[in-house]
C-alpha positions as a LaTeX table, in Angstrom:
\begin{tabular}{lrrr}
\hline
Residue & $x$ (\AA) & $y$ (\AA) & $z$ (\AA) \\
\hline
Unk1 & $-11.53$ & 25.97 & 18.86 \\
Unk2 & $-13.05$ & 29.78 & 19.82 \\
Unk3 & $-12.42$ & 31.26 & 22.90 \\
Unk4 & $-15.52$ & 30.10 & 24.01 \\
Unk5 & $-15.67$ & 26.91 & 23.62 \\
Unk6 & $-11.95$ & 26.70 & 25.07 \\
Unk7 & $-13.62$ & 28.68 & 28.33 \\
Unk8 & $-16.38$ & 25.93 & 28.42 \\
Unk9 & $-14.03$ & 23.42 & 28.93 \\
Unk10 & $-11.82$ & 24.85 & 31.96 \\
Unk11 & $-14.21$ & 25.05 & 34.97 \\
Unk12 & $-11.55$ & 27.03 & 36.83 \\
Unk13 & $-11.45$ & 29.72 & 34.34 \\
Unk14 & $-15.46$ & 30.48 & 34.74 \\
Unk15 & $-15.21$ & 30.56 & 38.18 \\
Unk16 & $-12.49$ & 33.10 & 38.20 \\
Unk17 & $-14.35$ & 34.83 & 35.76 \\
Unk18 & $-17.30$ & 34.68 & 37.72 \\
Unk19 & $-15.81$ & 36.09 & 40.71 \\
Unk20 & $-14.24$ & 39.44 & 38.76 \\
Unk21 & $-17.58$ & 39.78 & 37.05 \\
Unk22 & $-19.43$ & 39.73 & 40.22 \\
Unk23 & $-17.20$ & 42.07 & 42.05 \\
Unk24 & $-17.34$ & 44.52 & 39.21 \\
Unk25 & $-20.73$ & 44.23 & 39.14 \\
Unk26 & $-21.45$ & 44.44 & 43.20 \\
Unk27 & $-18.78$ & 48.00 & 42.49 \\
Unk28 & $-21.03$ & 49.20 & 39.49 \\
Unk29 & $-23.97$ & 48.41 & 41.94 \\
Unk30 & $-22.40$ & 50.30 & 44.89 \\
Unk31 & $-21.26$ & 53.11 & 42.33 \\
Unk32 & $-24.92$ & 53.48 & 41.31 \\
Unk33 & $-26.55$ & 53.85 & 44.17 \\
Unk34 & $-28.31$ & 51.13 & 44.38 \\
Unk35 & $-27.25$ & 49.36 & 47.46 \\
Unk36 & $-28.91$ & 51.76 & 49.59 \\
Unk37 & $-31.97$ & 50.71 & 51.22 \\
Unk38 & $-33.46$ & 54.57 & 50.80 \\
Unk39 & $-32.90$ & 54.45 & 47.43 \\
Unk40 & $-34.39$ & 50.88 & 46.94 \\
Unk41 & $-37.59$ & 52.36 & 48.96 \\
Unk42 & $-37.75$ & 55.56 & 47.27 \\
Unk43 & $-37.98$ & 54.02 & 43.84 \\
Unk44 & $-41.12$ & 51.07 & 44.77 \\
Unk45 & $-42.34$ & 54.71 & 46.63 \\
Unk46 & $-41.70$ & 56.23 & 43.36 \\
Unk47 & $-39.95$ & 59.06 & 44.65 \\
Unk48 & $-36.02$ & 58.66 & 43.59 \\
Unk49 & $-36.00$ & 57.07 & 40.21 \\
Unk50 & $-31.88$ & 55.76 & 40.51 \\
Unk51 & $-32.73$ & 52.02 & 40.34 \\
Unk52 & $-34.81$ & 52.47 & 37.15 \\
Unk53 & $-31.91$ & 54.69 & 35.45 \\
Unk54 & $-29.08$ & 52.48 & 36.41 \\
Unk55 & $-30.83$ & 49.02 & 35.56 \\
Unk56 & $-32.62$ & 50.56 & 31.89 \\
Unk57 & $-28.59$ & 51.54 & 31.19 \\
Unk58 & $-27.54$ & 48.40 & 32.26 \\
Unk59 & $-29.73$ & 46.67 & 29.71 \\
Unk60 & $-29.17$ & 49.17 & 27.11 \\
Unk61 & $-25.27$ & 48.04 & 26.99 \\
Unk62 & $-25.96$ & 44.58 & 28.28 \\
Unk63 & $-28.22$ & 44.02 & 25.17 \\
Unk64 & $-25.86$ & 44.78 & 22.62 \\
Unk65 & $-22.96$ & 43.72 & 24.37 \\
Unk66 & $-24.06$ & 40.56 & 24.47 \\
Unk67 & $-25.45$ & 40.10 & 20.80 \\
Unk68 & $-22.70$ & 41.49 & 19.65 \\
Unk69 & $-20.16$ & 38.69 & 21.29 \\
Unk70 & $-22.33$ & 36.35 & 20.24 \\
Unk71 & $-22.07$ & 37.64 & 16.29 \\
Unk72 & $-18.65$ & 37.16 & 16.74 \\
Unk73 & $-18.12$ & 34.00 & 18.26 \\
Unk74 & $-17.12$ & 35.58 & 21.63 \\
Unk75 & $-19.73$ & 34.05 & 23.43 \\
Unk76 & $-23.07$ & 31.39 & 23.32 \\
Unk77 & $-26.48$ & 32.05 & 24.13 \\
Unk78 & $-28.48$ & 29.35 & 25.53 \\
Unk79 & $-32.02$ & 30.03 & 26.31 \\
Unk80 & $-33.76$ & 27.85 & 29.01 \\
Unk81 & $-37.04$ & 27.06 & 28.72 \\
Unk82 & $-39.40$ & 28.76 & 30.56 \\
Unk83 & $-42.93$ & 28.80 & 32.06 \\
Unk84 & $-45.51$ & 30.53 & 33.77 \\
Unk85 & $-44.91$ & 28.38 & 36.52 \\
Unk86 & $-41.30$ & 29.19 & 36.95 \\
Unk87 & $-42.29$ & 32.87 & 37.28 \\
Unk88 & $-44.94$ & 33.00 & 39.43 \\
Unk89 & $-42.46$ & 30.71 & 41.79 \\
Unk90 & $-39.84$ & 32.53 & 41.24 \\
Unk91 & $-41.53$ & 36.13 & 41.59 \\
Unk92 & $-42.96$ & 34.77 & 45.04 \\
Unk93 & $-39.64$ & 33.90 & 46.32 \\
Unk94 & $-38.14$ & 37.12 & 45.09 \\
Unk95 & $-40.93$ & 39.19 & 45.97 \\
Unk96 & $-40.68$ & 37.88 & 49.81 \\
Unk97 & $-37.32$ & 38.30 & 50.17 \\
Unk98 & $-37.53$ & 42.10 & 48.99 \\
Unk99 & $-40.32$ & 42.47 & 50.87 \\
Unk100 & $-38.72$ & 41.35 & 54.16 \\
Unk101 & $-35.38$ & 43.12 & 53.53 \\
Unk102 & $-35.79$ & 46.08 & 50.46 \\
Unk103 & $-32.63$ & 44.72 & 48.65 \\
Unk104 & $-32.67$ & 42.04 & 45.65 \\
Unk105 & $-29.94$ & 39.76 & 45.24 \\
Unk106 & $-27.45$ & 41.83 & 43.30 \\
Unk107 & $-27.86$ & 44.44 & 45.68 \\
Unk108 & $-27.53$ & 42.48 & 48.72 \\
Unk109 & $-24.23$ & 41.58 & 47.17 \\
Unk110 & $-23.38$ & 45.12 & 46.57 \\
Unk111 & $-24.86$ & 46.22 & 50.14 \\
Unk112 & $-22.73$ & 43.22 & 51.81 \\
Unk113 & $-19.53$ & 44.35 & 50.05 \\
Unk114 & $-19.96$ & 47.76 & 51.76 \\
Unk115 & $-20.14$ & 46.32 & 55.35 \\
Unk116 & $-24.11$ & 46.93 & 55.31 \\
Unk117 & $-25.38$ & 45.51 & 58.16 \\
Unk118 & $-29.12$ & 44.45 & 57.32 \\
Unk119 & $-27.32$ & 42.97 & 54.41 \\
Unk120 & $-24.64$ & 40.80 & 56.25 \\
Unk121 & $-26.53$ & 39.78 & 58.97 \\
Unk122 & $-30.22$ & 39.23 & 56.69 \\
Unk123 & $-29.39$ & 39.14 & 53.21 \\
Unk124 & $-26.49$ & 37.01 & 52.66 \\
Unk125 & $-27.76$ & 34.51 & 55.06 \\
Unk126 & $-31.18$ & 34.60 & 53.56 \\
Unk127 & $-29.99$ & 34.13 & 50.19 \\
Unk128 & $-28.46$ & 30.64 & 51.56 \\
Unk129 & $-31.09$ & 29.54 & 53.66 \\
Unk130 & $-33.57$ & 30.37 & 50.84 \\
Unk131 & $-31.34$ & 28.63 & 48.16 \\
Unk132 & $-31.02$ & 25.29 & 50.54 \\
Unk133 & $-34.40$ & 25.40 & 50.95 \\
Unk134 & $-35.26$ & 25.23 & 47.51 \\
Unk135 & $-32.68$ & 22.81 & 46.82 \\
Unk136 & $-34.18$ & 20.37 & 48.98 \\
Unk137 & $-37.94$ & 21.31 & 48.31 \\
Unk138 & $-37.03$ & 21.25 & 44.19 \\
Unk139 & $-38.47$ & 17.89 & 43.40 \\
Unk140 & $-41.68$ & 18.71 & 45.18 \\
Unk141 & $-41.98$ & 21.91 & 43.38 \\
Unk142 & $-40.61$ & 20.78 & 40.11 \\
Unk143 & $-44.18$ & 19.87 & 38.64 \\
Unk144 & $-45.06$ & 23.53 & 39.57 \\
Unk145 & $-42.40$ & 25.39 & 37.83 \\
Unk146 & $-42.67$ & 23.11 & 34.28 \\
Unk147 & $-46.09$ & 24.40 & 34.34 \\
Unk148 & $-47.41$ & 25.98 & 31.23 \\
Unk149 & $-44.95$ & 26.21 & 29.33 \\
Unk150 & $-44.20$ & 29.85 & 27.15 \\
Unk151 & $-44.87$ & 29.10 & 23.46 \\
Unk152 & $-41.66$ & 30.96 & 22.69 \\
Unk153 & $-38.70$ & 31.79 & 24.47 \\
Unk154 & $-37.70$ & 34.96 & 23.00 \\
Unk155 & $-39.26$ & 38.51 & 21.91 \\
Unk156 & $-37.94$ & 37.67 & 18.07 \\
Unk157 & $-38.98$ & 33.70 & 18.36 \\
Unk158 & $-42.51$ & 35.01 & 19.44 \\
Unk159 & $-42.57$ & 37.58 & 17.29 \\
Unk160 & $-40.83$ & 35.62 & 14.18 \\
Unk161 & $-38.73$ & 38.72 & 13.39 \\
Unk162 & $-35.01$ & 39.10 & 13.40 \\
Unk163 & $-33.64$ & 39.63 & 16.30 \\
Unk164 & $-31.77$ & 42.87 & 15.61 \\
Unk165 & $-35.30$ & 44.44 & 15.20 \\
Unk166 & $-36.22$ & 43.92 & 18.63 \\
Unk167 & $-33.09$ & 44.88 & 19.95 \\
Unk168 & $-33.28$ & 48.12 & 18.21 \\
Unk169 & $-37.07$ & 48.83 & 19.33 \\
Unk170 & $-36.25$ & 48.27 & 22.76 \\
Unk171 & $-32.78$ & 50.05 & 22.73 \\
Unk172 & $-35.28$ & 52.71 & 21.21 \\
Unk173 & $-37.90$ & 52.74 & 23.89 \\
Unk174 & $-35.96$ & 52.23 & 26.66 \\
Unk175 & $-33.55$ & 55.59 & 25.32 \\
Unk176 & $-37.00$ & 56.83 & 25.47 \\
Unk177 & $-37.98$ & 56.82 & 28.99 \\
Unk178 & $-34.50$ & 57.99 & 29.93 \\
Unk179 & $-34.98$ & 60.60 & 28.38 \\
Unk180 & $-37.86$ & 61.95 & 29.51 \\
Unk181 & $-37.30$ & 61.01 & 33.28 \\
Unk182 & $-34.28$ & 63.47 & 32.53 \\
Unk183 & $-36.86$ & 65.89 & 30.85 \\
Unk184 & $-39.35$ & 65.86 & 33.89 \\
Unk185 & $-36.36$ & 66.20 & 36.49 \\
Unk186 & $-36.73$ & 62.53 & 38.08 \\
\hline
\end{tabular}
């Protein structure tokens, strides 16, 4: 039995798990910059181009990373299905809530764990109000979000290339913009 599949099966583990990885992420977050509210502004502003450096690095080792534990039996990938309909939900419920407060989830989290107040007092509790609602509104909306259906799931399924291909195009591109953003001083 793989690590993996021995993690599955312990529900305590992958919460505990959960936890550490959150909390090292909300610190990574918080070491970034990117639970400031300035900084958040100053990038849709495009002024202060942090978010884009530390999220395009993020995905640059997250990428890998993860195809690489997956090679090795480390982890699982399970795609969900997705559709137009989930996104243009989903992008209206995240696009309100950074709207109304200039902090996305993750760095609500980060912004909460620094004692932030618009955070604590509108984030956290707008996370959970937003979550129950959707809960409870879910099988109303649930014929909206199974709505046209993608007609892949994945870059290399669409595509019908190997996956390591477009991995290394987009490591490639997204190397790219870092460094010119470096080049031009942003």
């Amino acid at each position: 039995m793989s690590l993996c599949t021995r993690i599955h099966h312990h529900d305590k583990v992958q919460l505990v798990l959960g936890l550490c990885v959150g909390i090292l992420f909300g610190f990574l977050l918080q070491k970034g910059g990117v639970t400031s509210y300035d900084v958040i502004v100053g990038q849709l502003l495009l002024e202060n181009f942090t978010v884009v450096k530390v999220m395009l690095s993020a995905v640059i080792v997250a990428m890998i990373g993860i195809h690489l534990l997956v090679r090795f039996g480390y982890a699982e990938l399970h795609v969900v299905p997705g559709s137009w309909g989930s996104n243009l939900i989903g992008g209206l419920i995240f696009g309100v809530g950074f709207a109304l407060l200039g902090l996305c989830p993750g760095t609500v989290a980060g912004a909460a764990g620094t004692g932030a107040l618009d955070a604590l007092i509108g984030g956290i509790p707008g996370m959970l109000v937003g979550s129950g609602l959707f809960i409870t509104l879910y099988p109303k909306v649930k014929p909206l979000l199974c709505r046209a259906p993608f007609a892949a799931q994945t870059l290399p399924d669409l595509l019908r290339v190997n996956r390591w291909i477009v991995i290394v195009l987009a490591e490639a591109c997204m190397i790219g913009i870092l460094v010119l953003l470096a080049a031009i001083g942003l």
